[in-house]
LUMVODREN-976903 format. One record per residue: x, y, z of N, C-alpha, C, O, CB in turn; residue number from 1; residue in one letter. Coordinates in Angstrom, 2 decimals. Glycine has a CB too. Example, Ala and Ser with C-alpha at 12.3 -4.5 7.8 and 13.67 -1.06 7.14 Angstrom:
<atoms>
nc1,nc2,nc3,cac1,cac2,cac3,cc1,cc2,cc3,oc1,oc2,oc3,cbc1,cbc2,cbc3,pos,code
13.19,-5.69,7.80,12.30,-4.50,7.80,13.20,-3.30,7.80,14.24,-3.32,8.46,11.31,-4.47,9.05,1,A $
12.85,-2.25,7.08,13.67,-1.06,7.14,12.90,0.03,7.87,13.41,1.14,8.04,14.08,-0.60,5.72,2,S $
</atoms>
This chain:
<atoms>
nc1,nc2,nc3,cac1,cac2,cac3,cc1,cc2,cc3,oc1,oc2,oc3,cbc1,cbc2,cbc3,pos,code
0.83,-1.18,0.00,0.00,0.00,0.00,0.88,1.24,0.00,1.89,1.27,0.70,-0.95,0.00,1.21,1,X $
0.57,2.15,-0.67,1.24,3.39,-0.90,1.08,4.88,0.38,-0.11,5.06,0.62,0.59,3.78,-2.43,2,X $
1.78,5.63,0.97,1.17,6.24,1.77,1.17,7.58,1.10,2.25,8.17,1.16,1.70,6.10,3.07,3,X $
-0.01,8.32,0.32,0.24,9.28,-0.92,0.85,10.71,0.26,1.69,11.55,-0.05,-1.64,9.65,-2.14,4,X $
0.33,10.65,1.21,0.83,12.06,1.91,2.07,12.14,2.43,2.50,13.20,2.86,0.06,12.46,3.02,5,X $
2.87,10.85,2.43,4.13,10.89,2.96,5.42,10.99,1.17,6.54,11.46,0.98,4.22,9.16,4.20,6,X $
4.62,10.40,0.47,5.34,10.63,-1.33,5.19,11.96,-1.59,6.06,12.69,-2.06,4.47,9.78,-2.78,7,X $
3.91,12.31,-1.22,4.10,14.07,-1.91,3.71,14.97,-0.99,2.69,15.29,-0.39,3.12,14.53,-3.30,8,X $
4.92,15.30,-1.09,5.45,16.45,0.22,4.19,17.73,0.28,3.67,17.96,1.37,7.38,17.38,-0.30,9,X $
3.87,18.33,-0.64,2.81,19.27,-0.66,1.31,18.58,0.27,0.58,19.13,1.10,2.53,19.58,-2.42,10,X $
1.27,17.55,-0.16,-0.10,16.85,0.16,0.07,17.03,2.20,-0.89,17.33,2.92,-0.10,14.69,-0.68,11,X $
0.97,16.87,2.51,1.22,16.55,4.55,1.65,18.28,3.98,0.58,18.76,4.37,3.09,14.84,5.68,12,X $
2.16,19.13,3.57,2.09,20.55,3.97,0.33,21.30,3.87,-0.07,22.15,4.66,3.26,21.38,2.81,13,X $
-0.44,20.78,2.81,-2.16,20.99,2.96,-2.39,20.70,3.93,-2.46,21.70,4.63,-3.16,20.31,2.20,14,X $
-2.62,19.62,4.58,-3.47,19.23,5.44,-2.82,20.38,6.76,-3.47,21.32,7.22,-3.43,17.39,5.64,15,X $
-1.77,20.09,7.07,-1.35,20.94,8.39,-1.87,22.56,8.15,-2.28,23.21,9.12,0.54,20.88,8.63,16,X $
-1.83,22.92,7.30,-2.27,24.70,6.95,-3.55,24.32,6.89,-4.26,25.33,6.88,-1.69,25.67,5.36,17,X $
-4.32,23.06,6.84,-5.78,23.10,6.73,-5.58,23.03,8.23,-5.95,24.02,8.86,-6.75,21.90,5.80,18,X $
-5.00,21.90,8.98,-5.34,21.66,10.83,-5.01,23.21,10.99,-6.09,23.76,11.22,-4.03,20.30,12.06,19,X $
-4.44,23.73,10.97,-3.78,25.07,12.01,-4.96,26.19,11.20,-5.63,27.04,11.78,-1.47,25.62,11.68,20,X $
-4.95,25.99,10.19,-6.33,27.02,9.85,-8.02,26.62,10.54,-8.90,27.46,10.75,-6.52,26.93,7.94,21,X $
-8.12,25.44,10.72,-9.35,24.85,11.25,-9.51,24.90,12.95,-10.62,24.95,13.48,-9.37,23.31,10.71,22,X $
-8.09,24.87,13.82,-8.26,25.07,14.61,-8.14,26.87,15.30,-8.51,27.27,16.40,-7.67,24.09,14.88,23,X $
-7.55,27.60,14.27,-7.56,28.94,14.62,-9.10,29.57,14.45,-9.56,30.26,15.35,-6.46,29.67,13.71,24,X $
-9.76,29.32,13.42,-10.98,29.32,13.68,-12.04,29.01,14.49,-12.98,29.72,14.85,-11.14,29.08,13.17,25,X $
-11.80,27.96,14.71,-12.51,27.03,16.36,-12.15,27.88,17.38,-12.89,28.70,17.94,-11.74,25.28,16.91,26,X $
-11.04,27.67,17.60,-10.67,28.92,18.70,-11.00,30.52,18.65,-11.05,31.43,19.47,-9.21,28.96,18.78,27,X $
-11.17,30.41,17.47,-11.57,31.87,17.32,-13.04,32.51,17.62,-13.50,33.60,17.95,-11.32,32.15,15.98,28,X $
-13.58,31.04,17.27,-15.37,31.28,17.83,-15.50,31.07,19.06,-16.36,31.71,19.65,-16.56,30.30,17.24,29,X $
-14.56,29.99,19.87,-14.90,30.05,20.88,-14.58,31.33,21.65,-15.47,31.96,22.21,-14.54,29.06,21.31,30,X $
-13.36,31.70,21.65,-13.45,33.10,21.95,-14.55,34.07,22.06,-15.11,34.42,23.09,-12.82,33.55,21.22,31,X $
-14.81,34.51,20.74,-15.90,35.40,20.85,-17.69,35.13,21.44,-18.57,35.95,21.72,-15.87,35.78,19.50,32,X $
-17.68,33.83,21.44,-19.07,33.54,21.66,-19.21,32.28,23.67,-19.90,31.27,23.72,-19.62,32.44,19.69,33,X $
-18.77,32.55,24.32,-18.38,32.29,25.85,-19.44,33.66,26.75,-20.04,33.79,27.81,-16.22,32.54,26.08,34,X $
-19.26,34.13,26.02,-19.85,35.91,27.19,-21.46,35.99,26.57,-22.35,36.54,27.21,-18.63,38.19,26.54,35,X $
-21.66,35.43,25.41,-22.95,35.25,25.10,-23.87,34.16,25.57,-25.10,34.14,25.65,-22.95,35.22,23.96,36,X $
-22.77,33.09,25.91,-22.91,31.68,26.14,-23.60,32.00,28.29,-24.54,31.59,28.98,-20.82,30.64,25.71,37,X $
-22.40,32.92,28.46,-22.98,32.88,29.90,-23.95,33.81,30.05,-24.70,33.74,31.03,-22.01,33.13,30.97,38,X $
-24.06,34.75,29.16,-25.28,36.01,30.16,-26.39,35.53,29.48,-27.37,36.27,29.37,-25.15,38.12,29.93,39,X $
-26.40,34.46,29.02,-27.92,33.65,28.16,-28.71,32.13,29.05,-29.66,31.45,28.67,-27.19,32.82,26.23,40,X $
-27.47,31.95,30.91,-27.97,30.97,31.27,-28.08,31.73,32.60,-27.70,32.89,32.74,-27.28,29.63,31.05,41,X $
-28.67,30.93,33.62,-28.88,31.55,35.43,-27.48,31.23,35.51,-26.72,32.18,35.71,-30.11,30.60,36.88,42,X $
-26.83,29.69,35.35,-25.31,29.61,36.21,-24.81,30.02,35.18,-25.10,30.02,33.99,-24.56,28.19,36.86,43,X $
-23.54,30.58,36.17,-22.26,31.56,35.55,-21.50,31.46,36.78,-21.85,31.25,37.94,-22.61,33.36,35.02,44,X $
-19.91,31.77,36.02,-18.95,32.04,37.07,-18.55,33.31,36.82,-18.46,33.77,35.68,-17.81,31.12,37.14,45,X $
-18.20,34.10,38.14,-18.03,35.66,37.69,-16.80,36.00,37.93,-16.41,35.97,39.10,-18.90,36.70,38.39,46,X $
-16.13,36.30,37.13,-14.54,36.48,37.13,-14.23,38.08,37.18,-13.85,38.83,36.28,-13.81,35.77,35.64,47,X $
-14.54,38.39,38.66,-14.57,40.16,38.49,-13.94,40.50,39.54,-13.74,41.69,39.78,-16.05,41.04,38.47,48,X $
-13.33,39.09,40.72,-12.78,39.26,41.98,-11.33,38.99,42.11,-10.84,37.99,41.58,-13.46,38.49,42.87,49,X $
-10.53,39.92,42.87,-9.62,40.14,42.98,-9.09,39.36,44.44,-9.89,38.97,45.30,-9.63,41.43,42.73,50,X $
-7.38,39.19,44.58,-7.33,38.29,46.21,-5.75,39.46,46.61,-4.89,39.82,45.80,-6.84,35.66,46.06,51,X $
-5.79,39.68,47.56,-4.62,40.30,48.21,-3.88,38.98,48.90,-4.61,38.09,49.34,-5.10,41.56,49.38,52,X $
-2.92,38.89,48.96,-2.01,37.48,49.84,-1.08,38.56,49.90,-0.89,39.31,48.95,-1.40,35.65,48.96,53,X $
-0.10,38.70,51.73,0.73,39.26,51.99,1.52,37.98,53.44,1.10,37.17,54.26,0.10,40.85,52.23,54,X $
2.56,38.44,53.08,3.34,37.88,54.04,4.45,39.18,55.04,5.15,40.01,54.47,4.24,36.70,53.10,55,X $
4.31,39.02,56.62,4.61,39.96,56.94,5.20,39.26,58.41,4.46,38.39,58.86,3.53,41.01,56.78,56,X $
6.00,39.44,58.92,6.20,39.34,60.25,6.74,40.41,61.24,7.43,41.33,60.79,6.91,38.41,60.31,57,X $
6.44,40.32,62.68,6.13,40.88,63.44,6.98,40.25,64.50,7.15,39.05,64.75,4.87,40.97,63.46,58,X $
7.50,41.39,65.10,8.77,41.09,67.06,7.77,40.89,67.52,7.40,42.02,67.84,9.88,42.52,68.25,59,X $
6.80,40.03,67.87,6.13,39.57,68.96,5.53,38.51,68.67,5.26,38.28,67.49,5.31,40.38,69.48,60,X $
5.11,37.41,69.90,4.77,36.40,69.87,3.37,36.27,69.28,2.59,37.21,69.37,5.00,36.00,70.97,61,X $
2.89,34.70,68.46,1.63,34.93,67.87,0.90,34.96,68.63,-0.21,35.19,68.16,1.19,34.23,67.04,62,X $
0.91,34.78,70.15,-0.10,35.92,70.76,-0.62,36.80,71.31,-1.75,36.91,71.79,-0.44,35.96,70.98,63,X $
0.43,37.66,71.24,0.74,38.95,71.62,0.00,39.04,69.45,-1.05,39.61,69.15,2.96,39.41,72.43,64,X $
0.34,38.78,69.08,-0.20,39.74,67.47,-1.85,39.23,67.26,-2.66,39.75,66.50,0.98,39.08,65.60,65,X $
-2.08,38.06,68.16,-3.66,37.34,67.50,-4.51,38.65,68.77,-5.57,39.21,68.51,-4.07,34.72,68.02,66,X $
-3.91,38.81,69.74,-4.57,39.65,70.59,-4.76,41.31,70.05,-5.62,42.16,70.30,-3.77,39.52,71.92,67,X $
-3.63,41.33,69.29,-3.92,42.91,68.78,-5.03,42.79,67.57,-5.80,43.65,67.13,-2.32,43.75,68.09,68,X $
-4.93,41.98,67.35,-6.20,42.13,66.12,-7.51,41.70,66.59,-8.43,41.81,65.79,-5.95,41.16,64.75,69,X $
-7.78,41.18,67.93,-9.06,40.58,67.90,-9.61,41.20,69.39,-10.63,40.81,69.97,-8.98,38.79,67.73,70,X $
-8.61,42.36,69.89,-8.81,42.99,71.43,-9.60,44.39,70.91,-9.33,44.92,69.83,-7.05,43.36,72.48,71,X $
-10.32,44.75,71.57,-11.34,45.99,70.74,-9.72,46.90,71.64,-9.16,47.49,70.71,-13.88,46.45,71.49,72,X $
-9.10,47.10,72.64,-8.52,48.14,73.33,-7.09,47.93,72.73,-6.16,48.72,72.91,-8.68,48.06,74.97,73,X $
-7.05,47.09,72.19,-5.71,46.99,71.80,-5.38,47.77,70.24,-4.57,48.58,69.77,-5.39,45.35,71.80,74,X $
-6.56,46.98,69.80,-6.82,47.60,68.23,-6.50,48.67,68.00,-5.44,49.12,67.56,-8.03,47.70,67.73,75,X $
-8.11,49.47,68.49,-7.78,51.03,68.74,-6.47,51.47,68.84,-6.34,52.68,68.62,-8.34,51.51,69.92,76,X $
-5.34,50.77,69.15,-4.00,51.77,69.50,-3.67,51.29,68.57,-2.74,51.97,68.13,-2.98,51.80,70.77,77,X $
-3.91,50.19,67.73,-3.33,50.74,66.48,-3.83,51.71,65.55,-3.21,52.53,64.87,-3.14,49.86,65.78,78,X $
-5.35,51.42,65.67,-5.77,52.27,64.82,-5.77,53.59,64.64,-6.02,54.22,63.62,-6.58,52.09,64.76,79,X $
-5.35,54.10,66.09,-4.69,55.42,66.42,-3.29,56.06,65.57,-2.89,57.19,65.28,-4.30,55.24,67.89,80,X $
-2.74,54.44,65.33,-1.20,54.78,64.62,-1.58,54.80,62.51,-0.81,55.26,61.67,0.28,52.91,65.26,81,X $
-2.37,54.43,62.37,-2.81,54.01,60.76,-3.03,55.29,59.88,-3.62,56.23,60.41,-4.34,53.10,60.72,82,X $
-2.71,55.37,58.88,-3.09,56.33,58.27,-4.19,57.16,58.16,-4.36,58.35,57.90,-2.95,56.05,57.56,83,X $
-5.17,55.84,58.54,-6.80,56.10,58.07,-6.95,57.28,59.32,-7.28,58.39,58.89,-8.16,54.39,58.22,84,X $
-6.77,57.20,60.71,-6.81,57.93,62.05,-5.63,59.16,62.20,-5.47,59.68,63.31,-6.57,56.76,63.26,85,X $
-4.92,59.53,61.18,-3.70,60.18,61.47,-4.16,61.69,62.18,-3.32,62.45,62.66,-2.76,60.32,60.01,86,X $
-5.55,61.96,62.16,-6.04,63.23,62.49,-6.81,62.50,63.70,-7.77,63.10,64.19,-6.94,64.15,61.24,87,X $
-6.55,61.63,64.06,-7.67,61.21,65.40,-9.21,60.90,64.75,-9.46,61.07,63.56,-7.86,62.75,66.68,88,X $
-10.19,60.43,65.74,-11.13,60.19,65.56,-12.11,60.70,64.87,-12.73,61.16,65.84,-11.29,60.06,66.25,89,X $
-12.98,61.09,63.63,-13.55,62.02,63.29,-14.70,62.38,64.22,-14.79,61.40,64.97,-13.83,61.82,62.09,90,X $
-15.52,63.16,64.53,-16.65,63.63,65.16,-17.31,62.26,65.02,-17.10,61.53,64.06,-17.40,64.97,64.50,91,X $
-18.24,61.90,66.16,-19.48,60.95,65.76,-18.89,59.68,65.04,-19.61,58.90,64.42,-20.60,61.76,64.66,92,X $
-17.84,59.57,65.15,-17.14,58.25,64.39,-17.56,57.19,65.72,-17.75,57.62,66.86,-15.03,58.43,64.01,93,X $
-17.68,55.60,65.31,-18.17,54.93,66.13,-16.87,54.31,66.87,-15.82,54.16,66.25,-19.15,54.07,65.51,94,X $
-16.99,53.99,68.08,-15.89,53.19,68.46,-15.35,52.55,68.14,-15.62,52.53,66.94,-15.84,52.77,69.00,95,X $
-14.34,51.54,68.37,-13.87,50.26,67.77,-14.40,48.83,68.58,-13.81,48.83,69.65,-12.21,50.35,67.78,96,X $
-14.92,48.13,68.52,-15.81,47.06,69.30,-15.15,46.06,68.10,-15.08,46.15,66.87,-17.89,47.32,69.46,97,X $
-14.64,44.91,69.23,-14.62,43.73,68.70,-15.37,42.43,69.12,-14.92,42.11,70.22,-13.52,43.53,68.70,98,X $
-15.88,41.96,68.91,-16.76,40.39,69.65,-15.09,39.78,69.99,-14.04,40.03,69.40,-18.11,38.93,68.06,99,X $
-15.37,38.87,71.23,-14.55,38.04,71.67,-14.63,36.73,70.76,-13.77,35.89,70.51,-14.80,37.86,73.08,100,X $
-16.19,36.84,70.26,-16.70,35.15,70.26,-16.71,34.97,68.52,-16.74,36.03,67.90,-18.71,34.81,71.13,101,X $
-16.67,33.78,67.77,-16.72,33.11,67.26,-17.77,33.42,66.96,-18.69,33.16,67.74,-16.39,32.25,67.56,102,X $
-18.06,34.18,65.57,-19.66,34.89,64.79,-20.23,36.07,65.11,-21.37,36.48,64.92,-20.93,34.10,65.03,103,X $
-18.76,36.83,65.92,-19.59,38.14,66.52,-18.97,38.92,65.61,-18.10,38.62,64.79,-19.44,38.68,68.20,104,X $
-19.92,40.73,66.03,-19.17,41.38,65.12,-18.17,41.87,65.51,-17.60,41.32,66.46,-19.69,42.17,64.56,105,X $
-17.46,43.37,64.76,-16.94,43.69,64.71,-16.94,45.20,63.90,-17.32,45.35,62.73,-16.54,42.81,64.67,106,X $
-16.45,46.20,64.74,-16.80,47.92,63.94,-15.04,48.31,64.36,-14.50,48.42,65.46,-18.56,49.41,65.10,107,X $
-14.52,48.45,63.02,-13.01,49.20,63.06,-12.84,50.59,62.37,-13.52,51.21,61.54,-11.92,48.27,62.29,108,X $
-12.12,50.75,62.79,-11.70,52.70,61.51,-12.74,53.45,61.73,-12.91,54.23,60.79,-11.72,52.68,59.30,109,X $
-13.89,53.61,62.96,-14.60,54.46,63.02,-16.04,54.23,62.76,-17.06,54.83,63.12,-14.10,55.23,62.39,110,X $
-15.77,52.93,61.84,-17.38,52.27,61.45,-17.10,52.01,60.03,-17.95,51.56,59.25,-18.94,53.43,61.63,111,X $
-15.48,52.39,59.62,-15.32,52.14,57.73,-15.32,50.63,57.54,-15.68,50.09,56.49,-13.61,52.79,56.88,112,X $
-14.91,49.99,58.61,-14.88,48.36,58.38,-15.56,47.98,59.50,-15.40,48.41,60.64,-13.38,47.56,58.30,113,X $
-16.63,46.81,58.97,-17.11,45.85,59.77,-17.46,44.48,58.98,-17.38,44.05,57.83,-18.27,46.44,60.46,114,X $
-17.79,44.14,59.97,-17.88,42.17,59.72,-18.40,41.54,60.98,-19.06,42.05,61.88,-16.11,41.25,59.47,115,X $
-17.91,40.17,60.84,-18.07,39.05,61.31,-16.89,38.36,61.54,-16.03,38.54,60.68,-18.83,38.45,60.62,116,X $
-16.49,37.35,62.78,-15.58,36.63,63.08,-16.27,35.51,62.57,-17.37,35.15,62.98,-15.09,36.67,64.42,117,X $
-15.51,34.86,61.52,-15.77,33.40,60.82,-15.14,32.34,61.66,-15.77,31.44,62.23,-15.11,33.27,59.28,118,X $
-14.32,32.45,61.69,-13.64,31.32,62.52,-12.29,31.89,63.61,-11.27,32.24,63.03,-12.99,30.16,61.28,119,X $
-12.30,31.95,65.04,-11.24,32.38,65.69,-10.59,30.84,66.28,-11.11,30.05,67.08,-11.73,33.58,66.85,120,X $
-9.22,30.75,65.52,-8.19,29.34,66.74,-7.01,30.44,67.03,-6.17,30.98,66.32,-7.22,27.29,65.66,121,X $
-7.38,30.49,68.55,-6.44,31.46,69.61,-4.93,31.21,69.20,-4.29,30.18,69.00,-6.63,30.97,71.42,122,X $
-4.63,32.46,69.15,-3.10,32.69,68.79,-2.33,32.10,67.53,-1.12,31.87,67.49,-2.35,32.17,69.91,123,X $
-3.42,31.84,66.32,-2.73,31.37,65.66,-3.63,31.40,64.29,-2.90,31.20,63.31,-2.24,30.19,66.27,124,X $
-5.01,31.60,63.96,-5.62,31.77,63.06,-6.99,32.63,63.38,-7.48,32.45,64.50,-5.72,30.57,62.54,125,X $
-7.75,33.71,62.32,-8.33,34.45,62.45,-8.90,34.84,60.83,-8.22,35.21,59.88,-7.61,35.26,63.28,126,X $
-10.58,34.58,60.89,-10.86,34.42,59.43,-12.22,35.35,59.73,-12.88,35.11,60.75,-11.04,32.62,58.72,127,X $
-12.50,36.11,59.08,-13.48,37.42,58.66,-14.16,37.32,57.79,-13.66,37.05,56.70,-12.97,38.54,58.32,128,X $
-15.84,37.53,57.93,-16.14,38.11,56.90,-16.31,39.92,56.65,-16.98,40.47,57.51,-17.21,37.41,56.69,129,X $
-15.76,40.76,55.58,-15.29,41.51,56.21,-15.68,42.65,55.09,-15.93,42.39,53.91,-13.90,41.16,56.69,130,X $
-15.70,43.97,55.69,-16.57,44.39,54.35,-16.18,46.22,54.50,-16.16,46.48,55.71,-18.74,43.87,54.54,131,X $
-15.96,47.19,53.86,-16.48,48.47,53.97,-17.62,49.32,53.42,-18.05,49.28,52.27,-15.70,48.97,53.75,132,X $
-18.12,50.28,54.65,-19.48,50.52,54.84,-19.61,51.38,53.26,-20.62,52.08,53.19,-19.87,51.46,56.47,133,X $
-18.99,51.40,52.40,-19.44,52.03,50.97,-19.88,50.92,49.93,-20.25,51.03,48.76,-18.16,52.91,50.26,134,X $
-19.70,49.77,50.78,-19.81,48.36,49.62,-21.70,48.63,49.73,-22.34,49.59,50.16,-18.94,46.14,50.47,135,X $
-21.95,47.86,49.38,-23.89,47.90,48.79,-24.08,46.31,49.88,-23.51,45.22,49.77,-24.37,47.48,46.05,136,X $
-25.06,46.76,50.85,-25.40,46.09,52.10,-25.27,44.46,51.64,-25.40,44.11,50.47,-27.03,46.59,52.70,137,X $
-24.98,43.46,52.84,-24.82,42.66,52.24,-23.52,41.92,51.40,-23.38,40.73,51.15,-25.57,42.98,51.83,138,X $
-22.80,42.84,51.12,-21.61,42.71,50.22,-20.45,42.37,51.22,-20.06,43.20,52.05,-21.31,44.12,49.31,139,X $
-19.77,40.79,51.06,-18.72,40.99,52.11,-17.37,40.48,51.42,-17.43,39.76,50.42,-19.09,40.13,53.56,140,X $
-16.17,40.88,51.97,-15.25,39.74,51.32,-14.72,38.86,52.93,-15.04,38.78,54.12,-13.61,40.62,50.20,141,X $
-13.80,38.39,52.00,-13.23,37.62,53.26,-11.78,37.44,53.21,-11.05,37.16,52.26,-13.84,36.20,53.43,142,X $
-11.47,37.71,54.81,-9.86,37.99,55.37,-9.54,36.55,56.32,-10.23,36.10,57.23,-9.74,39.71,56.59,143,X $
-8.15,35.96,55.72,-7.31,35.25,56.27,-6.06,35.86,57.19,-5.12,36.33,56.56,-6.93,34.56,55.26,144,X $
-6.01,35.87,58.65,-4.72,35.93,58.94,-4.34,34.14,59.66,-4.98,33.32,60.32,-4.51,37.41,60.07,145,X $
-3.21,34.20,59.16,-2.54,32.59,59.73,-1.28,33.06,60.74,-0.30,33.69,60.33,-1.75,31.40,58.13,146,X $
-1.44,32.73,61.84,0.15,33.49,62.63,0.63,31.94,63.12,0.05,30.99,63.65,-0.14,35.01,64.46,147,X $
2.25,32.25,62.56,3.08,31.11,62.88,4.42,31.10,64.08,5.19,31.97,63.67,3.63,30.80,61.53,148,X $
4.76,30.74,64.83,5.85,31.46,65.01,6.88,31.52,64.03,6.76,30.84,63.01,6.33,31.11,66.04,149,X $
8.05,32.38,64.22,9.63,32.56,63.35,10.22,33.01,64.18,9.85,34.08,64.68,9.88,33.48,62.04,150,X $
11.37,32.35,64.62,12.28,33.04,65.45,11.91,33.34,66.62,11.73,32.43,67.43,12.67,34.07,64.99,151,X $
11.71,34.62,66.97,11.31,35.35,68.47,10.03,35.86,68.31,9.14,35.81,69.16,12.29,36.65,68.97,152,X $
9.95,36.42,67.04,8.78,36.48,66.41,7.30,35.91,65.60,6.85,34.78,65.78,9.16,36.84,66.06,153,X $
6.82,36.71,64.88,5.50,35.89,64.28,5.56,36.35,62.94,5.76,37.51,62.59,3.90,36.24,64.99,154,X $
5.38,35.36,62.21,4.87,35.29,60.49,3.83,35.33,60.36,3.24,34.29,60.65,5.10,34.22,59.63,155,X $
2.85,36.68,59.81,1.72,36.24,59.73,1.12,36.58,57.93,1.08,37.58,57.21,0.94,36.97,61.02,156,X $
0.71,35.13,57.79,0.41,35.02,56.41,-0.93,35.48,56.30,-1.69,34.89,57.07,0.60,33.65,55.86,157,X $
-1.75,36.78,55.21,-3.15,37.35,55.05,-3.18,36.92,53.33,-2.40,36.75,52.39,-3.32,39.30,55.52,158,X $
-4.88,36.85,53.67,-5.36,36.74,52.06,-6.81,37.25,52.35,-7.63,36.85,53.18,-5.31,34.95,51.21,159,X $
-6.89,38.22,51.48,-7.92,38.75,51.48,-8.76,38.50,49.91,-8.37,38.89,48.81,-7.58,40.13,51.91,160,X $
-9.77,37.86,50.19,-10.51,37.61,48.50,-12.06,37.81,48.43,-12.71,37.81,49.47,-10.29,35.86,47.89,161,X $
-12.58,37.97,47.37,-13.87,38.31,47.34,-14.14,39.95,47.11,-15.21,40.50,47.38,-14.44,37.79,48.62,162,X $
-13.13,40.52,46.64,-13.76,41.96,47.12,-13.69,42.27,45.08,-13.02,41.56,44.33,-12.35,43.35,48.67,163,X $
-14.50,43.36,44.66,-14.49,43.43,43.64,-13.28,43.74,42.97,-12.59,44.20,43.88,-15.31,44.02,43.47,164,X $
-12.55,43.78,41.84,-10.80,43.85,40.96,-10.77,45.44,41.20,-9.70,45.84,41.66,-10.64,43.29,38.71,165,X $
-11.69,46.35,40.98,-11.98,47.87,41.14,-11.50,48.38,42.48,-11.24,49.55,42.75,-13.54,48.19,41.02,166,X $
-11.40,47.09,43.46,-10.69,47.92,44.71,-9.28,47.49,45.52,-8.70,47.64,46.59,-11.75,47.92,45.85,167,X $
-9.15,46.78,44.06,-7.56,45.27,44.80,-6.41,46.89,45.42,-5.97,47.11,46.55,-6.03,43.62,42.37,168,X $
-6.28,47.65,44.24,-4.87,48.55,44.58,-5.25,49.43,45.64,-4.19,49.88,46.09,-4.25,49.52,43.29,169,X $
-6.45,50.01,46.42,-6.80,50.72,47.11,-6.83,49.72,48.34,-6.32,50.14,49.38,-7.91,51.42,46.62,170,X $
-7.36,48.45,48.34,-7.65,47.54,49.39,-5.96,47.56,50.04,-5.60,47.83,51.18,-8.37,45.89,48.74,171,X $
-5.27,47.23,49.02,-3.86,46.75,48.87,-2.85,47.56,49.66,-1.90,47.23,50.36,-3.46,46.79,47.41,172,X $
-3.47,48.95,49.25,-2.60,50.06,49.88,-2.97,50.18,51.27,-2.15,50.50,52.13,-2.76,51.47,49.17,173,X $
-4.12,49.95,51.51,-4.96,50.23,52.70,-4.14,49.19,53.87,-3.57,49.54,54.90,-6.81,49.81,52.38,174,X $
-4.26,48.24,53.46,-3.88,46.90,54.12,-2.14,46.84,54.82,-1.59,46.11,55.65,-4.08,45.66,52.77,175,X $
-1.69,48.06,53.94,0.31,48.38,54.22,-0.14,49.64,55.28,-0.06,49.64,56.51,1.69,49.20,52.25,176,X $
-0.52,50.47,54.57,-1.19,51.64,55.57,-1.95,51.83,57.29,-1.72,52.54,58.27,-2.24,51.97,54.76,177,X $
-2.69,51.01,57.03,-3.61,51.32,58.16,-3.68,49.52,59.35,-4.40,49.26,60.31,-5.49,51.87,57.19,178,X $
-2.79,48.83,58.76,-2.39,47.27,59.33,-1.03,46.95,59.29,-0.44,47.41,60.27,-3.05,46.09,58.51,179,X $
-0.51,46.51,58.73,1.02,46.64,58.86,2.04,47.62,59.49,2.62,47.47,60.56,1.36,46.65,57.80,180,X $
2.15,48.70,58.58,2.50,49.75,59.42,2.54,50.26,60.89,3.57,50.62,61.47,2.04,50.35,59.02,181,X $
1.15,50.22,61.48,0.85,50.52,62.40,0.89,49.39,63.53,1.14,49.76,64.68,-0.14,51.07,62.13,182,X $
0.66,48.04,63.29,0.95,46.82,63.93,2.95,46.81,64.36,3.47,46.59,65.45,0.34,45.45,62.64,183,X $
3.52,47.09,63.21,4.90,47.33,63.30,5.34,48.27,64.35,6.25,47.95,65.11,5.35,47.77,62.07,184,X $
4.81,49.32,64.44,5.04,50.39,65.32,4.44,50.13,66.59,5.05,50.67,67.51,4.57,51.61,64.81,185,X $
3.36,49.42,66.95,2.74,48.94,67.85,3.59,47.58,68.79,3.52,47.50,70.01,1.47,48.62,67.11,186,X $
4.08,46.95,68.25,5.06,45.93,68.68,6.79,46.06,69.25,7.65,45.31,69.71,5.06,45.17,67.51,187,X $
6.62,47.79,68.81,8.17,48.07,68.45,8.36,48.80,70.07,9.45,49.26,70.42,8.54,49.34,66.73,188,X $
</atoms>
């Protein structure tokens, strides 16, 4: 038996400019027709959320750092040190209140952030649902801190996800600004 596409060299160069032309097309529809495909059914996946992950450590033990984040009196002194407070409290701004417990809330920065404690394991993990009061009611994301020890100190690994892509670089900045920073200076 003869194999005609391997004798004439043109015949195996057609077919491949036909595959690579047949599949650039395929791909090409699929491309364009996916966004029609989803806003034409109820399920959809919405690819509009952004995730912050930071790694940061801290001169103090993880619980000396799980207590500054989850003590309403402790907080406050940082929040005293944060950018967001650099003029002090505004008029009529609300306190800082934290729940001790496992599903309570929580009011920080005056009343700009609140939430919910999702899950508290003492001195070492701390998970939020967590939100600012300009989001549309209802609207939350959610904050990971993981504290490990290192050294003398604490590693504490954050991920913040769920919040819309429109606020990753503002969230982002916020998060060096008004938490880090001020936790740093607070420990020091």
């Amino acid at each position: 038996m003869i194999d005609h596409a391997s004798s004439n060299p043109h015949s195996a160069s057609t077919s491949r400019r036909q595959m690579i032309l047949g599949t650039a097309i395929t791909v090409g529809a699929l491309a364009l027709h996916p966004l029609e495909v989803l806003a034409a059914t109820d399920d959809e996946i919405t690819r509009t959320s952004a995730a912050i992950h930071n790694r940061r450590t801290f001169k103090a033990s993880p619980k000396r750092v799980y207590e500054a984040l989850t003590n309403a009196d402790q907080f406050h002194k940082v929040t005293m040190m944060s950018e967001a407070m650099k003029g002090g409290m505004p008029p009529g701004a609300k306190p800082t209140v934290i729940s001790p417990d496992e599903g309570g809330s929580f009011t920080l920065f005056g009343g700009v952030i609140t939430g919910r404690h999702i899950e508290l394991v003492s001195n070492a993990r701390l998970v939020q649902a967590w939100r600012v009061a300009h989001w549309k009611p209802g609207e939350f994301s959610l904050i990971t801190f993981d504290l490990a020890p290192e050294g003398t100190g604490t590693a504490l690994m954050f991920e913040h996800t769920g919040f819309p892509d429109t606020d990753a670089d503002h969230l982002n900045a916020g998060w060096q600004s008004n938490y880090w920073e001020p936790l740093t200076k607070f420990f020091a």
